[in-house]
mmCIF entry with sequence, helices, sheets and N, C-alpha, C, O atoms, coordinates in Angstrom:
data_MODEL
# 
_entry.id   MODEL 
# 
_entity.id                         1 
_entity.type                       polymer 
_entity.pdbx_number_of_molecules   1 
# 
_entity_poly.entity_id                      1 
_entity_poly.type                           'polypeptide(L)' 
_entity_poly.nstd_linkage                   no 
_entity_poly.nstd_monomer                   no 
_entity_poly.pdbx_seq_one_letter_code       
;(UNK)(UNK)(UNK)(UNK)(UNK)(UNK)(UNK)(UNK)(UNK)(UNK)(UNK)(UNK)(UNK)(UNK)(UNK)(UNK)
(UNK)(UNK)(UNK)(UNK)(UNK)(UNK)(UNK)(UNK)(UNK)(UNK)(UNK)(UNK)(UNK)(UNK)(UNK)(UNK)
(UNK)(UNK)(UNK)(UNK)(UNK)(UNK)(UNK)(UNK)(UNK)(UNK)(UNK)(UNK)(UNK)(UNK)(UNK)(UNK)
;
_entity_poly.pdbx_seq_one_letter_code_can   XXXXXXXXXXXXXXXXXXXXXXXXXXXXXXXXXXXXXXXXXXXXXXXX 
_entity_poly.pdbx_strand_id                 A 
# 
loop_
_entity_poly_seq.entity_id 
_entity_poly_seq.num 
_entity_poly_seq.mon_id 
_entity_poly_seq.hetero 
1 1  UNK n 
1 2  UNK n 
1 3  UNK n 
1 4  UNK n 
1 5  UNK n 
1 6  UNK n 
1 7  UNK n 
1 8  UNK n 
1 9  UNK n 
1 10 UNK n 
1 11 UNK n 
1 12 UNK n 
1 13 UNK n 
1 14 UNK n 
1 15 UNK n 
1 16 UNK n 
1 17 UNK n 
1 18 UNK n 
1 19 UNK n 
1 20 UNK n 
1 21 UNK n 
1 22 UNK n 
1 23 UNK n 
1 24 UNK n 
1 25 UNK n 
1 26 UNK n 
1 27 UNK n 
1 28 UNK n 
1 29 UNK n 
1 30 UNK n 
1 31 UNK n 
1 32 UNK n 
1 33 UNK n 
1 34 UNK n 
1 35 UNK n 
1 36 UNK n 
1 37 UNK n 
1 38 UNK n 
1 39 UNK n 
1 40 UNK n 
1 41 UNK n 
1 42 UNK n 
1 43 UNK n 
1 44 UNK n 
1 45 UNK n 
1 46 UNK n 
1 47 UNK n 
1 48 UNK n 
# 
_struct_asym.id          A 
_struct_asym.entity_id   1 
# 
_struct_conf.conf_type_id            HELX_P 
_struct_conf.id                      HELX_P1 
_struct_conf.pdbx_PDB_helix_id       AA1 
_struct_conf.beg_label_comp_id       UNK 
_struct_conf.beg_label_asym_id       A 
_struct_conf.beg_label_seq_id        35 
_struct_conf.pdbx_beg_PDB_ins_code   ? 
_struct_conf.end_label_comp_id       UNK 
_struct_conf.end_label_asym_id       A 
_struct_conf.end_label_seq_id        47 
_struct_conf.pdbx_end_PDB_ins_code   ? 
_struct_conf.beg_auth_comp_id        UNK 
_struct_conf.beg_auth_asym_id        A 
_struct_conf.beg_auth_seq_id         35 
_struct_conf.end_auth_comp_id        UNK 
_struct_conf.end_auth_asym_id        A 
_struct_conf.end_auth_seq_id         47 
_struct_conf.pdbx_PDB_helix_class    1 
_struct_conf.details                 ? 
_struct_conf.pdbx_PDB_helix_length   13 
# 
_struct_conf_type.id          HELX_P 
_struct_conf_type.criteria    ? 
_struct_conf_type.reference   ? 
# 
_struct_sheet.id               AA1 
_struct_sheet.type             ? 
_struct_sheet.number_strands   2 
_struct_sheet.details          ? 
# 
_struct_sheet_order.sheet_id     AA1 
_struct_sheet_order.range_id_1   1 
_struct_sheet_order.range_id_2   2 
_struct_sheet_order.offset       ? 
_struct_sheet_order.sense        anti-parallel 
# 
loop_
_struct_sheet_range.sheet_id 
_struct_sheet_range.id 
_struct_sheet_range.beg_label_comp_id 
_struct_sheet_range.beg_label_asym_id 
_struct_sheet_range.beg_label_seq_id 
_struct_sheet_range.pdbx_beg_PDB_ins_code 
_struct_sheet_range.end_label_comp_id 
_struct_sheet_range.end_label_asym_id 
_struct_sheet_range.end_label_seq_id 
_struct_sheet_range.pdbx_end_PDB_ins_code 
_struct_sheet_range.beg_auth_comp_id 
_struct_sheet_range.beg_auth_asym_id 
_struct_sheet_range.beg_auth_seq_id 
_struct_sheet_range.end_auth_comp_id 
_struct_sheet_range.end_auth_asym_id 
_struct_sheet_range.end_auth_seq_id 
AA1 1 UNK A 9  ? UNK A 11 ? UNK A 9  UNK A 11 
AA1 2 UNK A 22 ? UNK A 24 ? UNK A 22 UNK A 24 
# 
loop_
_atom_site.group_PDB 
_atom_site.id 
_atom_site.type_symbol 
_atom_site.label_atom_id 
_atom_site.label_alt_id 
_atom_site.label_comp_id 
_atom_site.label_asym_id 
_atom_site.label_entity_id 
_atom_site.label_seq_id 
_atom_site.pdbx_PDB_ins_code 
_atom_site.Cartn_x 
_atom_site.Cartn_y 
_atom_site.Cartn_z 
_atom_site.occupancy 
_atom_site.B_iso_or_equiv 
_atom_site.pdbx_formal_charge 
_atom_site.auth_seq_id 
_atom_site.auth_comp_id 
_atom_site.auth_asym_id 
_atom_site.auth_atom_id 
_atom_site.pdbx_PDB_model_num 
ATOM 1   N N  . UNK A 1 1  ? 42.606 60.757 119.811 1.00 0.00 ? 1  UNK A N  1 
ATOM 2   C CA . UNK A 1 1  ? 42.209 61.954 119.114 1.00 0.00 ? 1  UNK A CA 1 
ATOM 3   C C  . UNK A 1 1  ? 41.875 63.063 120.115 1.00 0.00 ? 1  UNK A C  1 
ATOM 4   O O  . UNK A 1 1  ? 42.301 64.218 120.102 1.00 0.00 ? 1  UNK A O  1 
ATOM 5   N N  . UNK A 1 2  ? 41.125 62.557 120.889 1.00 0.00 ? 2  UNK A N  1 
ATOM 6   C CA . UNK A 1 2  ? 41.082 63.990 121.858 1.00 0.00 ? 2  UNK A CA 1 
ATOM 7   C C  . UNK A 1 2  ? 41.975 64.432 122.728 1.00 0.00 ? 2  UNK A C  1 
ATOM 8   O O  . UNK A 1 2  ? 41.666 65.350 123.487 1.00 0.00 ? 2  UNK A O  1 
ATOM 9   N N  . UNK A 1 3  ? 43.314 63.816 122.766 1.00 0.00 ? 3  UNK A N  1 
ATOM 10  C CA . UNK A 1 3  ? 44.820 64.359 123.164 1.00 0.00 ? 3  UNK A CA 1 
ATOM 11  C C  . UNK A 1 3  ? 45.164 65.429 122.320 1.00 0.00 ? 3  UNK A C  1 
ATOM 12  O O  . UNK A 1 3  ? 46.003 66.271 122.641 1.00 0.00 ? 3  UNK A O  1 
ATOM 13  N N  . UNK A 1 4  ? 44.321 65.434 120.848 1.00 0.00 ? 4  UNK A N  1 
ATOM 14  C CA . UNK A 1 4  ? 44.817 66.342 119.918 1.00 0.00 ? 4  UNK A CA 1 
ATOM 15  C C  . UNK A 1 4  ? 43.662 67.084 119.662 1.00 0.00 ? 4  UNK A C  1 
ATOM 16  O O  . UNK A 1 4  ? 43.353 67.691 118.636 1.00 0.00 ? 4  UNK A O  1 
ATOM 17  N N  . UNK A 1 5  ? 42.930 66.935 120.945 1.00 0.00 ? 5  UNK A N  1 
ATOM 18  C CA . UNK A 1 5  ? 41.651 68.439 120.465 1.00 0.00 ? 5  UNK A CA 1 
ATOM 19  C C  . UNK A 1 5  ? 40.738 68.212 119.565 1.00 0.00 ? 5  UNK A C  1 
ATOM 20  O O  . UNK A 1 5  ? 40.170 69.101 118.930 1.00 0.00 ? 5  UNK A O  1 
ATOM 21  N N  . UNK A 1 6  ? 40.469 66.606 119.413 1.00 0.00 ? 6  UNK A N  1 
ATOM 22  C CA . UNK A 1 6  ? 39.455 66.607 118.157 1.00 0.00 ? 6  UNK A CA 1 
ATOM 23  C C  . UNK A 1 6  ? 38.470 65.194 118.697 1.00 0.00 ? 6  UNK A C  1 
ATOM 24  O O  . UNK A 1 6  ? 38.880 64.035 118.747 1.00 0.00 ? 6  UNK A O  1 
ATOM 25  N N  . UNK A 1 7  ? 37.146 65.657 119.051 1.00 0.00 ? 7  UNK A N  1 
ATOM 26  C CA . UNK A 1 7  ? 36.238 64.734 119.509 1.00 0.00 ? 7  UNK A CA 1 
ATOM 27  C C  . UNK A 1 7  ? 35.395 63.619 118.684 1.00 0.00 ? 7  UNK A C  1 
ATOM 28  O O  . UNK A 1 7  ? 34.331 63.949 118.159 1.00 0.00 ? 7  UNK A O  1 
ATOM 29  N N  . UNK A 1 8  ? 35.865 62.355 118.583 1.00 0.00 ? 8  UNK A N  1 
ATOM 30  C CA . UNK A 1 8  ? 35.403 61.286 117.749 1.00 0.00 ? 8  UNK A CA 1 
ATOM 31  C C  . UNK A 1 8  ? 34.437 60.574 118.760 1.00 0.00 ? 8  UNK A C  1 
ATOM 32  O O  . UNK A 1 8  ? 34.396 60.721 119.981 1.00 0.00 ? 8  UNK A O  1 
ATOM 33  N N  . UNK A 1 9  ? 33.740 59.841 118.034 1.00 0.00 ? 9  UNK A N  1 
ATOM 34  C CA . UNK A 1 9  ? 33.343 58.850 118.641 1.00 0.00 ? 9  UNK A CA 1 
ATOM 35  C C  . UNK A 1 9  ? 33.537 57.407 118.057 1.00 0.00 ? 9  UNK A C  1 
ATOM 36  O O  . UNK A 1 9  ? 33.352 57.320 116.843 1.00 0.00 ? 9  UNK A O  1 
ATOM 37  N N  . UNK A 1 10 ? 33.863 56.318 118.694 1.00 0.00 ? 10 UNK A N  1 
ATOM 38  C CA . UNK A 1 10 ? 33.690 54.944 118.072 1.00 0.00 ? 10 UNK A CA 1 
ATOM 39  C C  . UNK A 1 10 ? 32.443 53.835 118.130 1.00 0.00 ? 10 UNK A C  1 
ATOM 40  O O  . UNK A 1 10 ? 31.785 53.398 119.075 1.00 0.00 ? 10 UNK A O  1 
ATOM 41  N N  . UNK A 1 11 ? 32.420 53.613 116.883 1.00 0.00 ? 11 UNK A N  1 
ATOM 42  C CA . UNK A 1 11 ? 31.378 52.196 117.130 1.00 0.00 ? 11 UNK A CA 1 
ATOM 43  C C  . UNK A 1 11 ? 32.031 51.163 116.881 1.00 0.00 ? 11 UNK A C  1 
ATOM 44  O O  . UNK A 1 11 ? 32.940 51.050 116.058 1.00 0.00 ? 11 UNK A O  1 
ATOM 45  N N  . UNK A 1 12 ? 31.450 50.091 117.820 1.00 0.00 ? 12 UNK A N  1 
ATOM 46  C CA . UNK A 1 12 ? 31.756 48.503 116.605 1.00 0.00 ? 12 UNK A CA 1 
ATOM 47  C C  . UNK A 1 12 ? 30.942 47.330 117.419 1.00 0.00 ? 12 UNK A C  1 
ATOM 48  O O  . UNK A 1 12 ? 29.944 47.605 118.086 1.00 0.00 ? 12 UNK A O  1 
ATOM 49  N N  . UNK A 1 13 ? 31.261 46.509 117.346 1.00 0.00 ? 13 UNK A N  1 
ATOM 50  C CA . UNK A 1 13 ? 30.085 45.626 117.346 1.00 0.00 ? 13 UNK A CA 1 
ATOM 51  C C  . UNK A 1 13 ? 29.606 45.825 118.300 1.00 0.00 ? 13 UNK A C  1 
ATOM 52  O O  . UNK A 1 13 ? 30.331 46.211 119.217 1.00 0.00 ? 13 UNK A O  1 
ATOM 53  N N  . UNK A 1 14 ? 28.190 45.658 118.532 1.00 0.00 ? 14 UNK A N  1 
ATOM 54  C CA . UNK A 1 14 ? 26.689 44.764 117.763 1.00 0.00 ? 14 UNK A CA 1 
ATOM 55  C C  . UNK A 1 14 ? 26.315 46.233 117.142 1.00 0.00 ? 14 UNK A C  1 
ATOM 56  O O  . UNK A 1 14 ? 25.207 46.147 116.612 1.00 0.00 ? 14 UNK A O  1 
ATOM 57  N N  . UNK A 1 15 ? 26.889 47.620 117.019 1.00 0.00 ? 15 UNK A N  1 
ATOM 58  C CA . UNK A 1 15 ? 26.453 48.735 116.187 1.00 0.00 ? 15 UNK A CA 1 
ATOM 59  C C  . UNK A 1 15 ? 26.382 48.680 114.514 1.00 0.00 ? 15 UNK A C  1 
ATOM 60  O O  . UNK A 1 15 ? 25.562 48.989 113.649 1.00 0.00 ? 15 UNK A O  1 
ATOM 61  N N  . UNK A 1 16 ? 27.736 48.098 114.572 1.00 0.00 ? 16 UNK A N  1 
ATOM 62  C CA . UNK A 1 16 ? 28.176 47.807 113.277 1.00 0.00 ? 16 UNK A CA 1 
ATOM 63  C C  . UNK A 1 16 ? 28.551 46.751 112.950 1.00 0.00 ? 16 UNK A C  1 
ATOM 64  O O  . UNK A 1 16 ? 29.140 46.334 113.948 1.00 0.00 ? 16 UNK A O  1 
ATOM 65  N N  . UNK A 1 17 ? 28.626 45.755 111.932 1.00 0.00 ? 17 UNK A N  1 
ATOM 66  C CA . UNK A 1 17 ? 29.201 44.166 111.753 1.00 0.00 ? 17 UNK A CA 1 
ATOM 67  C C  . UNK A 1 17 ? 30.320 44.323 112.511 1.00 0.00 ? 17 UNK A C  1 
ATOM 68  O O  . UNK A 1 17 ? 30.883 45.393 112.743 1.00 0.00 ? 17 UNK A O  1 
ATOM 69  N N  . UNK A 1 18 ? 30.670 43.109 112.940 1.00 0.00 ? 18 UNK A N  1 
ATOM 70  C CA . UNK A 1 18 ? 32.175 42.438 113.593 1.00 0.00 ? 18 UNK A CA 1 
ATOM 71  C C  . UNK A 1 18 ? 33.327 42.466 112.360 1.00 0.00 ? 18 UNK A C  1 
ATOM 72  O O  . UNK A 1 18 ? 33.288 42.089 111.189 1.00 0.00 ? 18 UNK A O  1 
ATOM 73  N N  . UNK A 1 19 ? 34.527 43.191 113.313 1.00 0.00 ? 19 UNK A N  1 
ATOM 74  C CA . UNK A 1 19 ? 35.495 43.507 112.259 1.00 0.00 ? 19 UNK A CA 1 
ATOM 75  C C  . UNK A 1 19 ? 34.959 44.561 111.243 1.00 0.00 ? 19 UNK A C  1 
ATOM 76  O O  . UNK A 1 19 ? 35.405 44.562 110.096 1.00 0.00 ? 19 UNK A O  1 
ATOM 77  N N  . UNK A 1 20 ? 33.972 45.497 111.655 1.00 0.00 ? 20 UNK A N  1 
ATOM 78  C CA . UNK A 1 20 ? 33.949 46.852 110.402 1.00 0.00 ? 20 UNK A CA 1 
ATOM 79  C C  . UNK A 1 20 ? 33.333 48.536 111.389 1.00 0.00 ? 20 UNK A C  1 
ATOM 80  O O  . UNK A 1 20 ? 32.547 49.466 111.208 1.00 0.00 ? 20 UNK A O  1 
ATOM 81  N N  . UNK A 1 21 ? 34.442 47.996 112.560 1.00 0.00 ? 21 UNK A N  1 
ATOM 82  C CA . UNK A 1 21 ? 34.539 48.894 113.263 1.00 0.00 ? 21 UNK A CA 1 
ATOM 83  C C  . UNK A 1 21 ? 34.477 50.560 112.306 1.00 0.00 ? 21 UNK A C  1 
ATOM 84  O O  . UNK A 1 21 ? 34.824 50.850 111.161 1.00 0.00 ? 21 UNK A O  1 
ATOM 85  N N  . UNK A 1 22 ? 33.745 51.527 113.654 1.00 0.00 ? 22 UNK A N  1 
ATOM 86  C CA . UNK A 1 22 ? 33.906 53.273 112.721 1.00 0.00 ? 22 UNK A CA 1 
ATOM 87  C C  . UNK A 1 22 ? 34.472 53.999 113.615 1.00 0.00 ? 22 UNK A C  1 
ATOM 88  O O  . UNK A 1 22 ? 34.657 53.641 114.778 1.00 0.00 ? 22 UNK A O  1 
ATOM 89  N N  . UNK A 1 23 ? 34.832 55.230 113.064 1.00 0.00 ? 23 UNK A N  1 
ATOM 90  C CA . UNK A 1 23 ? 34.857 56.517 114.104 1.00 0.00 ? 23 UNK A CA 1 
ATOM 91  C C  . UNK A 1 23 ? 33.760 57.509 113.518 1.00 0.00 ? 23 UNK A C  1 
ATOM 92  O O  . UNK A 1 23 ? 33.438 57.381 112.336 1.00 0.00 ? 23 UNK A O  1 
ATOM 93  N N  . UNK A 1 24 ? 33.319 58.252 114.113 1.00 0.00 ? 24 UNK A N  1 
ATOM 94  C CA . UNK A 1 24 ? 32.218 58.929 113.704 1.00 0.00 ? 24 UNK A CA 1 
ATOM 95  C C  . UNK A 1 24 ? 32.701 60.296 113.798 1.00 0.00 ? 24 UNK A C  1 
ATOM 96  O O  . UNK A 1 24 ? 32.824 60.600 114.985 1.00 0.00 ? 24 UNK A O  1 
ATOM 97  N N  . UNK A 1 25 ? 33.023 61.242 113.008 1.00 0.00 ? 25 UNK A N  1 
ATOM 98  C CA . UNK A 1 25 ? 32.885 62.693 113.574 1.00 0.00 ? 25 UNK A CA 1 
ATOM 99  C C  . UNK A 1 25 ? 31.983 63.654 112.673 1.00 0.00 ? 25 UNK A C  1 
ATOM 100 O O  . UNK A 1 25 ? 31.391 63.337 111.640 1.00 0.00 ? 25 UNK A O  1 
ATOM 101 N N  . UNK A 1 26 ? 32.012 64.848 113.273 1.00 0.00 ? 26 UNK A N  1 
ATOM 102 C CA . UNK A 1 26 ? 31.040 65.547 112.846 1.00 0.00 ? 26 UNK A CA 1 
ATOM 103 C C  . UNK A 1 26 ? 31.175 67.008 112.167 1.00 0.00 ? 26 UNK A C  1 
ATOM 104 O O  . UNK A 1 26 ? 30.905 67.902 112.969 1.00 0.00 ? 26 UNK A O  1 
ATOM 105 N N  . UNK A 1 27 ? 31.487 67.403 111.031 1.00 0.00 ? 27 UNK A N  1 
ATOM 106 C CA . UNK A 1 27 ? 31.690 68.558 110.137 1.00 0.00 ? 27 UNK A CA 1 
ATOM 107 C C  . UNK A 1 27 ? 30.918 69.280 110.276 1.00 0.00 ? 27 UNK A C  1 
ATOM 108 O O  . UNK A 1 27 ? 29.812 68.753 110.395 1.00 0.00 ? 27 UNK A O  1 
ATOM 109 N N  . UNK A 1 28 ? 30.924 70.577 110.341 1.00 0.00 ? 28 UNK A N  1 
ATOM 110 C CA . UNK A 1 28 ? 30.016 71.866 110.267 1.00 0.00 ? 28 UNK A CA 1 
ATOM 111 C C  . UNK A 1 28 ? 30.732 73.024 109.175 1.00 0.00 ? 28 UNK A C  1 
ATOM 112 O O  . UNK A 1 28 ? 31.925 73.049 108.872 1.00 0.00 ? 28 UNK A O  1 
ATOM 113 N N  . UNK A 1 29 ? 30.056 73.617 108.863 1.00 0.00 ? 29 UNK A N  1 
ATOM 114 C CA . UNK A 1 29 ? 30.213 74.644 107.901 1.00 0.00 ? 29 UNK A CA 1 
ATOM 115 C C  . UNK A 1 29 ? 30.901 76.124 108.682 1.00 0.00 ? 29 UNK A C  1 
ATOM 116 O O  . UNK A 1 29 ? 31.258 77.170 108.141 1.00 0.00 ? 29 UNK A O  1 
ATOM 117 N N  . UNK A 1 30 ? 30.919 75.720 110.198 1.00 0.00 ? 30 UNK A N  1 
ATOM 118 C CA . UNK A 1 30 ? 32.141 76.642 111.069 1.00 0.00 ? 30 UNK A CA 1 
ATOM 119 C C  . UNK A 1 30 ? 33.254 76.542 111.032 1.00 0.00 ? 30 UNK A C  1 
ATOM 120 O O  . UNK A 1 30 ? 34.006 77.478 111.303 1.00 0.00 ? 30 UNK A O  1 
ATOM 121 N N  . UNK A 1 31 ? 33.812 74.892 110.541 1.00 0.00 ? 31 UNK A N  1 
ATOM 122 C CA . UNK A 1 31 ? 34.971 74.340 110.302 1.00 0.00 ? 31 UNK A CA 1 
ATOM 123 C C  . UNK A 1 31 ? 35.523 75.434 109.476 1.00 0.00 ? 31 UNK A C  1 
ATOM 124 O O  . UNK A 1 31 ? 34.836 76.366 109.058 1.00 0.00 ? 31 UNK A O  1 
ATOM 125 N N  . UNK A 1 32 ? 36.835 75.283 109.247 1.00 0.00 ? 32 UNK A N  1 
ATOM 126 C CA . UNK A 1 32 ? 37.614 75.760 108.453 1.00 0.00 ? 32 UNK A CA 1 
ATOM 127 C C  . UNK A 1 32 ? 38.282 74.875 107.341 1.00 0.00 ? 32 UNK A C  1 
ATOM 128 O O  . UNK A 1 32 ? 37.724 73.778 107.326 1.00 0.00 ? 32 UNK A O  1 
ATOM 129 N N  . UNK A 1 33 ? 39.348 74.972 106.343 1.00 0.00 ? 33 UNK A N  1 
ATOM 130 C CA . UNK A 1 33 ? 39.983 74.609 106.028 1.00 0.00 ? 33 UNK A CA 1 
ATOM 131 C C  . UNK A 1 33 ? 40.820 73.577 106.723 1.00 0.00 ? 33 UNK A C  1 
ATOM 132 O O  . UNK A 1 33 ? 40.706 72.365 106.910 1.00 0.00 ? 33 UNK A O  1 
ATOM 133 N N  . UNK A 1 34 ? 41.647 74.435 107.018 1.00 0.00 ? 34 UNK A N  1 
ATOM 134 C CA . UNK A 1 34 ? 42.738 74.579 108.265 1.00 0.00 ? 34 UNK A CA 1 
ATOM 135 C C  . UNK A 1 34 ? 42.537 73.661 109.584 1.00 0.00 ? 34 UNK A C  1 
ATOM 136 O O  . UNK A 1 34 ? 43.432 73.082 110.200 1.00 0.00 ? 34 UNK A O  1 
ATOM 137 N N  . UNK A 1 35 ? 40.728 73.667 109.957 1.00 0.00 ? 35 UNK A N  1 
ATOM 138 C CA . UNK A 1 35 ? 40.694 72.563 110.980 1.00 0.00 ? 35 UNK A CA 1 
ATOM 139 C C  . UNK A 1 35 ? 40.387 71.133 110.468 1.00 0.00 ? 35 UNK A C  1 
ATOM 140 O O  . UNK A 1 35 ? 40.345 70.141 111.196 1.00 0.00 ? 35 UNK A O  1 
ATOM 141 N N  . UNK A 1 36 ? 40.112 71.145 108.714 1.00 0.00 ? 36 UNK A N  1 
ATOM 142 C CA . UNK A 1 36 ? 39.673 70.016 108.909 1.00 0.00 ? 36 UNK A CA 1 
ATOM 143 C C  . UNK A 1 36 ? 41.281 69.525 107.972 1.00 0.00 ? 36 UNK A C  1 
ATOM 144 O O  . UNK A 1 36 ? 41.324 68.531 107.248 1.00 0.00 ? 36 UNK A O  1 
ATOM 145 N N  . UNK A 1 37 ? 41.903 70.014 108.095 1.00 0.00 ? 37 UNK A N  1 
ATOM 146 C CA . UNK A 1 37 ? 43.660 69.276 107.223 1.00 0.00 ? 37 UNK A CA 1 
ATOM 147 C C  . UNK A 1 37 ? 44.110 68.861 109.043 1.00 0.00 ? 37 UNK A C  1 
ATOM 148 O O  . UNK A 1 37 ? 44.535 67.735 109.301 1.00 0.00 ? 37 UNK A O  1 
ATOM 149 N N  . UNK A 1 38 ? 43.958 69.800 110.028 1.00 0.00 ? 38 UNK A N  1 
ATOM 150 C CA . UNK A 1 38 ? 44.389 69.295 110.992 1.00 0.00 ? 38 UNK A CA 1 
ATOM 151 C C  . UNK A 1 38 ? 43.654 67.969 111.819 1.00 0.00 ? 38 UNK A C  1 
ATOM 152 O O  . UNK A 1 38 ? 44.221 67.258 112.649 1.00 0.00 ? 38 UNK A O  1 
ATOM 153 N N  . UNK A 1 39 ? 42.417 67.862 111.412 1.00 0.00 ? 39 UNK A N  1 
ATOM 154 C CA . UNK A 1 39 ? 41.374 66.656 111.859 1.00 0.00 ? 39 UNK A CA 1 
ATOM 155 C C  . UNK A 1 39 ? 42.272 65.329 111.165 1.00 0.00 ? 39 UNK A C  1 
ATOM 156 O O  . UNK A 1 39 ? 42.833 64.471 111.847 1.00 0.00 ? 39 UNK A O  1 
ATOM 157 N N  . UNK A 1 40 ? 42.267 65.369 109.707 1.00 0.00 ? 40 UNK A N  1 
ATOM 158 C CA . UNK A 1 40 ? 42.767 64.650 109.115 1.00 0.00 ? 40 UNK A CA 1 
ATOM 159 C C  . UNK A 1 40 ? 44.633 64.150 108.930 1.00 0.00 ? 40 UNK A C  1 
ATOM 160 O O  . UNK A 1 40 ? 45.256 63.157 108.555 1.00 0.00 ? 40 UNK A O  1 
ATOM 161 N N  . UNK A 1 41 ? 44.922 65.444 109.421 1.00 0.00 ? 41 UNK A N  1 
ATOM 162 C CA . UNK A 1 41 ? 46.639 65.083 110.122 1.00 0.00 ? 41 UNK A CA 1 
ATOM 163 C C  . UNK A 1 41 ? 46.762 64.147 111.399 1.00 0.00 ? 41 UNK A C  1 
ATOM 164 O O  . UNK A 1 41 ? 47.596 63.245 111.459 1.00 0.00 ? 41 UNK A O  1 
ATOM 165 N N  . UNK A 1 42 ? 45.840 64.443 112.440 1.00 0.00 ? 42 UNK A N  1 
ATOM 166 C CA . UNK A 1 42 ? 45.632 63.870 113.781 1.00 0.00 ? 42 UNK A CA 1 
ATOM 167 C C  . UNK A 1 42 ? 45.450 62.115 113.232 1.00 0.00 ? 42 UNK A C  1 
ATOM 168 O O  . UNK A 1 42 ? 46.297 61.282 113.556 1.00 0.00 ? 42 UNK A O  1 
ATOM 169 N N  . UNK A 1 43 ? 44.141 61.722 112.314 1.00 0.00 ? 43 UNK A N  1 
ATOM 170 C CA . UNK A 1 43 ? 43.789 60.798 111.905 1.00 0.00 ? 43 UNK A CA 1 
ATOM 171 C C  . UNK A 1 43 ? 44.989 59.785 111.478 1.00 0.00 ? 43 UNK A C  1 
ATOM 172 O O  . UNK A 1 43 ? 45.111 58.568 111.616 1.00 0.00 ? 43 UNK A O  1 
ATOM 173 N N  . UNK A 1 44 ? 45.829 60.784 110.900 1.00 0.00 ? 44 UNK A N  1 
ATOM 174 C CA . UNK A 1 44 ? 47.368 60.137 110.357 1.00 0.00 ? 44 UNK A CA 1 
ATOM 175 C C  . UNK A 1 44 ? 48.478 59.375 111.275 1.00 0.00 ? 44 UNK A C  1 
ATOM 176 O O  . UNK A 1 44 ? 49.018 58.329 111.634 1.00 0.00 ? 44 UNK A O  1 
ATOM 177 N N  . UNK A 1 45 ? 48.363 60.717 111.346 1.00 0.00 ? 45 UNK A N  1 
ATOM 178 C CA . UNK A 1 45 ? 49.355 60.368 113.036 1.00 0.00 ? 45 UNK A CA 1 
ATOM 179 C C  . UNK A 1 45 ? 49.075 59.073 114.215 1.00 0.00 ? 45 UNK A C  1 
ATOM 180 O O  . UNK A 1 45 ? 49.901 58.436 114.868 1.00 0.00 ? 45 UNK A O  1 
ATOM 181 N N  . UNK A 1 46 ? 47.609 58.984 114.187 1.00 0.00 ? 46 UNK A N  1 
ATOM 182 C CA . UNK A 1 46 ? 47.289 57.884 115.340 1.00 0.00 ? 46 UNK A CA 1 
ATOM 183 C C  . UNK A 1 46 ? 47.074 56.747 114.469 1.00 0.00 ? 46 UNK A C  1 
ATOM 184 O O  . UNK A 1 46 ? 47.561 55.737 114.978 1.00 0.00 ? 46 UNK A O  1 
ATOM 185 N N  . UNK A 1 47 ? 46.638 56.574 113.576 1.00 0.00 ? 47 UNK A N  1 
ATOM 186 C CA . UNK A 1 47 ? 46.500 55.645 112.872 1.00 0.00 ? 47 UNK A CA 1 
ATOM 187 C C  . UNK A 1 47 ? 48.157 54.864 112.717 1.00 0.00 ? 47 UNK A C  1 
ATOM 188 O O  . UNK A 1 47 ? 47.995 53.656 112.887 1.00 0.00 ? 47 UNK A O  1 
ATOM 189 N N  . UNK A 1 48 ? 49.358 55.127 112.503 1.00 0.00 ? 48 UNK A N  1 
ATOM 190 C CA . UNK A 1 48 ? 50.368 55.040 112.835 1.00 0.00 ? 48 UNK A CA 1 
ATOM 191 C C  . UNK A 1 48 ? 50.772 53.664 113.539 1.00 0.00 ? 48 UNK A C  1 
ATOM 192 O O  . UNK A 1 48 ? 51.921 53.493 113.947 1.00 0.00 ? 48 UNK A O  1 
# 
């Protein structure tokens, strides 16, 4: 994700149960539209 300009973070275990790994990011009301279809395009794409 941050190849594509968009800063996540991951947890997973001992943060979170084994096997219920996260990514964490963080929305603000500066966001746009537009950045958060592209947050969620990126998400697409790597998930892949």
């Amino acid at each position: 994700m941050l190849k594509r300009g968009i800063y996540v973070i991951g947890f997973s275990y001992p943060v979170v149960p084994k096997d219920r790994a996260r990514i964490r990011v963080q929305v603000s009301a500066a966001h746009s539209k537009a950045d958060l279809q592209r947050c969620i395009d990126a998400f697409a794409q790597v998930g892949r």
